[in-house]
N, C-alpha and C positions, 0 to 999 in steps of 0.2 A: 352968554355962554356959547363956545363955538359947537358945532355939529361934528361931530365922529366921521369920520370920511367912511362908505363903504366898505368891508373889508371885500377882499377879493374869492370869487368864483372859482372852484376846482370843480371838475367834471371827471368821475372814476368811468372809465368807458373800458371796452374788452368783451369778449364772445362770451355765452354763456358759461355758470358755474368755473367762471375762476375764482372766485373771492370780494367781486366788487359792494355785494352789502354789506362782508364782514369787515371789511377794511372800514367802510361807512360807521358801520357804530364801533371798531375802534376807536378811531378820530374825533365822534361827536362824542363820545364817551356813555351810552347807550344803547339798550338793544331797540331802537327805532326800527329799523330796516328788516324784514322777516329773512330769516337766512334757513336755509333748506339743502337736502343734497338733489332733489329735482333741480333740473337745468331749467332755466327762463322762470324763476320765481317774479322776479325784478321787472314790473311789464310799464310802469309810471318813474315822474321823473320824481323823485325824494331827496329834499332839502332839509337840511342840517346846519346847525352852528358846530363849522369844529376846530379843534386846540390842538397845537402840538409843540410842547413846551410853551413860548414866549409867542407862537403863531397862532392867531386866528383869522379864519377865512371863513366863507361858506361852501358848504360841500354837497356834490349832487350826486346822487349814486341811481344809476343807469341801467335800463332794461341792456340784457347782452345783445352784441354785434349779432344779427344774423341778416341771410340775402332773403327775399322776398318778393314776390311778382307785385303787381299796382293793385290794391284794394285788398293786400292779404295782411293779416296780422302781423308777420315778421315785419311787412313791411314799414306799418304802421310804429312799432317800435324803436324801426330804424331812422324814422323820422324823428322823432320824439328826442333819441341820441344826440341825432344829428341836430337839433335845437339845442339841448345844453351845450357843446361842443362849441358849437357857434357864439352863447352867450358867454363863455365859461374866458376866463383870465389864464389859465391853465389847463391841460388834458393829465391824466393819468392814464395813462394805457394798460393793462394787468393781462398777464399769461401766464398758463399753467404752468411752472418748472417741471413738476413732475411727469407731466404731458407731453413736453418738448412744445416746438414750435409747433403750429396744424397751420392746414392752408389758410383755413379762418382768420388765422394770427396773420398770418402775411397779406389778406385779404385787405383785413381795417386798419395795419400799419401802412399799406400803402394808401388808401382814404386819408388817414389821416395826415401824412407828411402833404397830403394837397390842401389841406389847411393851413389856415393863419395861426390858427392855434400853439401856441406852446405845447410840444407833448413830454414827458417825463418817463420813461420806460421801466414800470414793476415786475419784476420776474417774483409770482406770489407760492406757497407751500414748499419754501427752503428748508426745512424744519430738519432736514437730514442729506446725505451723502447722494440721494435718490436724484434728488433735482438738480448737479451741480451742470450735467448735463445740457440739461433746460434753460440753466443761465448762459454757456457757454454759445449754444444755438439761437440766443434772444438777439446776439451783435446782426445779426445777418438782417434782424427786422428796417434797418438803417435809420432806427431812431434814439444812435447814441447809445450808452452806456448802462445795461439792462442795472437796475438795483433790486439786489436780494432781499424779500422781505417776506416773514410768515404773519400776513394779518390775525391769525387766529391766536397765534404767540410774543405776539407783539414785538418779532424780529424783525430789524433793521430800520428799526424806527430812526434812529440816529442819521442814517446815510438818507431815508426819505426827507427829514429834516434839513440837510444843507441843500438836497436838491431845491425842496420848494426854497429856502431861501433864494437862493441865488436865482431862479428863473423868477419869481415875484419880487426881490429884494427888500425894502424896507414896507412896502403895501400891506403886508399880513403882519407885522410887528402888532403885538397889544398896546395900544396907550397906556398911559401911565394913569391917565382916569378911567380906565375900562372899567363900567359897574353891571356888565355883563353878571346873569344867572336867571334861575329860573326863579316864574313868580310865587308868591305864595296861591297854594289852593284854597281852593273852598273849603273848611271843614262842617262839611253838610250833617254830620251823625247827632245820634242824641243829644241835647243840651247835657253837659259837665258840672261838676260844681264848680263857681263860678262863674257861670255862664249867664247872670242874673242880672247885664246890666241894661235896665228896661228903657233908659234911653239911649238914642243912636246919633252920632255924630255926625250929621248930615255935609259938613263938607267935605269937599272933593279936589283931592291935589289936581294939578295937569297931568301929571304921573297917570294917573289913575284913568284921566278921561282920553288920554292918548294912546290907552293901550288897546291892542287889538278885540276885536268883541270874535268870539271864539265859538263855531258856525258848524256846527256836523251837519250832513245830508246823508241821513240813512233809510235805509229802505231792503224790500226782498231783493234778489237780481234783477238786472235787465229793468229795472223801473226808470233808469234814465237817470241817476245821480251825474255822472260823470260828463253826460250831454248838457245839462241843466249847469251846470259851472264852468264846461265851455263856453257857452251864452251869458254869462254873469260876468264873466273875466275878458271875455271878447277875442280870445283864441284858442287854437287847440288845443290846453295843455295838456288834459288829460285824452289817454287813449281810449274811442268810442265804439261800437259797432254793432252788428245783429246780436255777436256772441253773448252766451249769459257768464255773469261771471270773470268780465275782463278785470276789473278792478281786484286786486290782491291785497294791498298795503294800505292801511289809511294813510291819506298823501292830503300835506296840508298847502294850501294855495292861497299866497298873500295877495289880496284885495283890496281895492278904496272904495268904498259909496258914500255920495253926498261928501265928501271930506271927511268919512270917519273910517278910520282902519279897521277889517276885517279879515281874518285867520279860517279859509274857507278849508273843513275837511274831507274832502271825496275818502269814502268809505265802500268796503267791499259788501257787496249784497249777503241780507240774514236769511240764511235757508232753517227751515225746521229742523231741531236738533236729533232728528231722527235721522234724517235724512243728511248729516255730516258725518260723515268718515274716514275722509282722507283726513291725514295728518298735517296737511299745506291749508286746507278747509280749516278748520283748529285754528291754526296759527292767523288767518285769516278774520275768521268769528273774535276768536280775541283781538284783534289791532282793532276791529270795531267796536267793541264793547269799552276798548281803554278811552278810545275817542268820542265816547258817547260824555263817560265822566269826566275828563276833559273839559267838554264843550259847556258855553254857558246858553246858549239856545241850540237847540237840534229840532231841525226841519224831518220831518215824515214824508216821504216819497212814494207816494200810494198811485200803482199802474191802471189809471182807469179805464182801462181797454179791457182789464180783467175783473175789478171790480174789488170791495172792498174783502180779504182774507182772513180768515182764524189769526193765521201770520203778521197780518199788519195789526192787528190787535194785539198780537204777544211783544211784537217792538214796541208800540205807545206803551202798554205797562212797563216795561224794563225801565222808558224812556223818564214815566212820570215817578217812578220806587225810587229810582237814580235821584230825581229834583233837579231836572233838569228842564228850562223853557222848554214848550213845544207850540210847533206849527206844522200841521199836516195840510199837504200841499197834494191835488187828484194830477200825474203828471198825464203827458200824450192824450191832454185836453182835445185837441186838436182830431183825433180820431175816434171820440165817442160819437154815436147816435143819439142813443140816449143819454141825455145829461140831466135830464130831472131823476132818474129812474138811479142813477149813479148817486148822486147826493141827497137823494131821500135815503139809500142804503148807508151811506156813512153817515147822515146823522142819527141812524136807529139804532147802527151799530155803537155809534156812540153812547148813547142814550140807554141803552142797554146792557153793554159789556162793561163799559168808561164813565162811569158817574164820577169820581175824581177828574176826569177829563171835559167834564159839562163846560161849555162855552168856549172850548180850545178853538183858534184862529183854523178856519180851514180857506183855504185859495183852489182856485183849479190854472192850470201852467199847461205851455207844452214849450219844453228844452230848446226843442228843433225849432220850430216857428220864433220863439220868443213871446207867442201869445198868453196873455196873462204874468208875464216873468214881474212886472215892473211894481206887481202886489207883493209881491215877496219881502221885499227888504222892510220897507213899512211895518209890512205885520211883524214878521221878525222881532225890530225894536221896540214895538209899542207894547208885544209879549216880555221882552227883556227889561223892561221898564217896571211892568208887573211885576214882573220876580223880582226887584229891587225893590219892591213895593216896602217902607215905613212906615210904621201907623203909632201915633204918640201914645204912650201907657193911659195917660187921663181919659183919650178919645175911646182907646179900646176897653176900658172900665165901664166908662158908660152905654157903651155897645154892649157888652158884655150883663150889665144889671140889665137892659129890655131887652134882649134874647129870654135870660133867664125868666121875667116878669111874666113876657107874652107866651112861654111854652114852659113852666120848671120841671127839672132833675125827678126821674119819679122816685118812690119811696118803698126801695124792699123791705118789709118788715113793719112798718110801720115808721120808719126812721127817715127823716129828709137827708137826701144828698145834696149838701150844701155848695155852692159854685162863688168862692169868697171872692179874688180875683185874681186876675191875671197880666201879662205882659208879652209883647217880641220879643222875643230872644235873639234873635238872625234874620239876614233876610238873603235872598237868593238858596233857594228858595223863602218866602215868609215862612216863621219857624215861631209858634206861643208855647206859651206856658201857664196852665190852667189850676189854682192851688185849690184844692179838696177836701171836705170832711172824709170820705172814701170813695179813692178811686178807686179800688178794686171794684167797686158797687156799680158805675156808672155805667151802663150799657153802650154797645158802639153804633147804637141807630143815635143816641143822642148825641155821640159827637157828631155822628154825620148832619144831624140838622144844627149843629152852631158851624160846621165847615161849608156847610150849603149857606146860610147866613152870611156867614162871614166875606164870603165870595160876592154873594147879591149886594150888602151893604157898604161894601168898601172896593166893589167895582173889582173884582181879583179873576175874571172866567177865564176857564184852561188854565189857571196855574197851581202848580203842585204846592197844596200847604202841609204843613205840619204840626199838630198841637199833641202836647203832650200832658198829660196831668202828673200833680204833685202835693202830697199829703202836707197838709201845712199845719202848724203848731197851732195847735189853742192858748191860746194867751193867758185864758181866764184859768186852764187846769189846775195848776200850780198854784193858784190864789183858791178855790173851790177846795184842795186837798188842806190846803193850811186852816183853811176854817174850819172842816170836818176834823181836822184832829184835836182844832182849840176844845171844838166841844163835845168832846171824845173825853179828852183831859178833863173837862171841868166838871163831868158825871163821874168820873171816875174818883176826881178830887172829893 
C-alpha cells in the first residue's frame, strides 16, 4: 500500500484580533481554537486538519503580528510566527476591512513579501458595505489581490478556494483513498445493557498500534508544562518564560519516542475556581479540561519549589473521576533543597487525600536542565499499559471467590450478602462488573477493600478502576414458587 503524500502547510498570520482563529475553526470545521474579542488571544502555534470542499491541508493559526524588544513576550510570539511562516507551504495574511489598513498591516506585509513564502491576501469582516473601503486599501499592501472574506459567516469561501488552489495546485487535492476522520472515543461511563461481553479480544490491528498515544501535561501555572515539552520535542515550540499563565489554548505537539507516535498536549495552567473570572480564564480552564478527556495518559506537573497544593490535589481527582492514566511528575527538581522533605509531603498527600491514587508513578524532572526528563516516557507507558490492563473472566472468578473466603460481605440483618460473580467489562480504564444478592446492602468500605485487592493481586497501582455491582437473578426462584404452589394446591385439593 502506497503512503499518502503529506498534505500541505497553510500558516493564518495578521496582527492581532482580525479573525485568524475564527477562520481556523472554520476550515478545520471545529471550535479548536479559543476566539475572543481580547486582542492577543492566540499566543501558541495551533494545528489543525483542514477541508475546504475537495481541499485538504494542514492549517496553523498564529499568535497576531506585534513588534517587540529581545526577551519581551510580543517578541517571543513573533518568533513563533515567524517559524510557521518559514515552515508553512503557503501564508494567509488577514486584515481588518472594517479597520482599514493600520501601520501594523503595512508593517508585516512588508516582512512578509521578504519571504519565500507564498502569501495569499484576506481582507476579513466583509459582512456589510462598512469594509468595502478596507478592501479597496488592502491593494496598497502589495501582496496582490486582497480577497473578501467574513470567516465568521463563511463569506467568500469560494474565491478563498481557487486562491489556495492555484497557489498549491494539485498538493491539497483529497485522494480518492482519503480515510481521513476522527477516532472513536473511549466510552468510559457506566457499563450499558449489553455491555456483558466478559471476554476481550486481545488482538491488535497495526491501525491501532500506530496510532498516536495521546499525552496531556497539566498542572497549576507557571509549573513548567510548556518548558518540559520543549525538552521532549527538542525545540522551541511552545512560548516559555517567567510569566504565569502564558499558555492559553490546549496546543497539541506531534512527537516520536522510541519509534512510537505520540500527540503531546501543552495545556493552560488550573487556577482555583475561585479565583477564575475573566471570561478568556473560562475559555481557557475549559480547552483543559476537554484535553484532559481527550488524553489517554495525563502527566501532573507538580512545582516543587512550592511544594505539594490543595490545587494539585483537586487536578489528580478530576484527573482519576475522568479515568484517565496518571503520572505525577515534582518539576524544577533542579531547584529544590530539600527533596526528601518534598516527597515525603506528596507521598502523605497521597496517602491521605488519593487513596484511589495509592501507587500512582511519581518522577521528579526539571524542563530546563532536562534532569530527570528521560523517566517520563517509561513511566508514562508502563501506566498506559495498566489501564489496558485484561484480566480473563475464569482468572477474575477465582480472585474474586478468595477475596470473598479471606474477608466476606457482612450481613445486615442477619441476612448474607452474597458476591456470586463477576467479570471486565472495559478496559481503559479496567471497568468490572460485580453480580449481587443486594447491592443496595453492600457497604462502600467493602468495595474499597476488593479495589485495594484487586490493585495488589493483579499488579494495577495508580490506576483508575471501576466496579460496579449488579443484582443478578436467582435461578432457583422460579423453581422454589412452583413447588410452593404445587403444595398449596394439593392441601387445598
Amino acid at each position: 500500500m502506497t503512503e499518502t503524500a503529506s498534505p500541505p502547510l497553510i500558516a493564518i498570520v495578521g496582527r492581532p484580533n482580525v479573525g485568524k482563529s475564527t477562520l481556523f475553526n472554520r476550515l478545520v470545521g471545529r471550535r479548536l481554537a479559543l476566539v475572543d474579542d481580547t486582542p492577543g488571544v492566540t499566543r501558541d502555534r495551533r494545528e489543525g486538519e483542514g477541508r475546504l470542499a475537495d481541499l485538504r491541508f494542514r492549517l496553523v493559526d498564529t499568535a497576531g503580528l506585534e513588534q517587540g524588544g529581545p526577551g519581551s513576550l510580543a517578541k517571543r510570539m513573533h518568533d513563533q510566527t515567524a517559524a510557521a511562516v518559514d515552515q508553512a507551504d503557503l501564508a494567509l495574511m488577514m486584515i481588518d476591512a472594517r479597520a482599514g489598513v493600520t501601520p501594523a498591516d503595512e508593517h508585516f506585509a512588508a516582512w512578509l513579501r521578504e519571504k519565500s513564502t507564498p502569501t495569499v491576501l484576506l481582507a476579513n469582516k466583509c459582512e456589510g458595505a462598512a469594509a468595502d473601503s478596507g478592501v479597496y486599501e488592502a491593494y496598497a499592501l502589495g501582496l496582490g489581490e486582497p480577497i473578501a472574506v467574513s470567516a465568521e459567516h463563511a463569506g467568500g469561501m469560494g474565491e478563498l478556494y481557487d486562491a489556495i488552489r492555484q497557489a498549491l495546485g494539485d498538493a491539497a487535492l483529497i485522494p480518492e483513498d482519503d480515510g481521513l476522520g476522527p477516532a472513536d472515543d473511549d466510552d468510559d461511563g457506566e457499563p450499558e445493557e449489553g455491555d456483558l461481553d466478559f471476554e476481550f479480544d486481545d488482538s491488535e490491528g497495526e491501525a491501532e498500534r500506530a496510532r498516536p498515544l495521546r499525552l496531556a501535561i497539566v498542572g497549576r501555572p507557571n509549573a513548567g508544562k510548556s518548558t518540559l515539552i520543549n525538552h521532549l520535542v527538542g525545540e522551541d515550540r511552545l512560548i516559555t518564560g517567567p510569566e504565569a499563565g502564558l499558555t492559553r489554548d490546549a496546543i497539541a505537539v506531534p512527537w516520536e519516542w522510541d519509534d512510537r507516535p505520540i500527540m503531546l498536549w501543552d495545556t493552560a495552567g488550573l487556577r482555583r475556581q475561585s479565583r477564575v473570572q475573566e471570561k478568556l480564564e473560562t475559555l481557557s480552564v475549559a480547552d483543559t479540561r476537554r484535553a484532559i478527556q481527550f488524553a489517554e495518559v495525563v502527566v501532573l506537573l507538580i512545582d516543587a519549589t512550592l511544594g505539594v497544593e490543595k490545587q494539585d490535589l483537586k487536578i489528580m481527582r478530576d484527573v482519576v473521576d475522568e479515568g484517565r492514566a496518571l503520572v505525577v511528575a515534582l518539576s524544577k527538581w533542579d531547584l529544590v533543597e530539600d527533596r526528601l522533605a518534598v516527597q515525603r509531603q506528596l507521598s502523605d498527600a497521597l496517602q491521605r487525600s488519593m487513596p484511589q491514587a495509592r501507587g500512582v508513578a511519581t518522577i521528579t524532572l526539571s524542563g530546563l536542565t532536562g534532569q530527570g526528563v528521560t523517566k517520563l516516557m517509561p513511566a508514562a507507558f508502563e501506566t498506559y499499559d495498566d489501564w489496558n490492563a485484561r484480566i480473563p473472566t475464569g482468572e477474575f472468578n477465582r480472585w474474586l471467590t478468595a477475596a470473598v473466603d479471606t474477608n466476606p460481605p457482612p450481613a445486615p440483618g442477619g441476612r448474607r450478602i452474597k458476591l456470586r460473580y463477576g467479570a471486565q467489562i472495559k478496559s481503559r480504564p479496567p471497568t468490572f462488573v460485580l453480580f449481587c444478592n443486594k447491592p443496595e446492602d453492600l457497604p462502600a468500605s467493602y468495595m474499597r477493600y476488593l479495589e485495594n485487592e484487586l490493585r495488589r493481586d493483579f499488579d494495577l497501582p495508580g490506576v483508575p478502576l471501576r466496579l460496579y455491582l449488579r443484582k443478578g437473578e436467582n435461578p432457583y426462584a422460579t423453581g422454589r414458587r412452583t413447588a410452593r404452589e404445587r403444595k398449596a394446591n394439593k392441601r387445598r385439593g
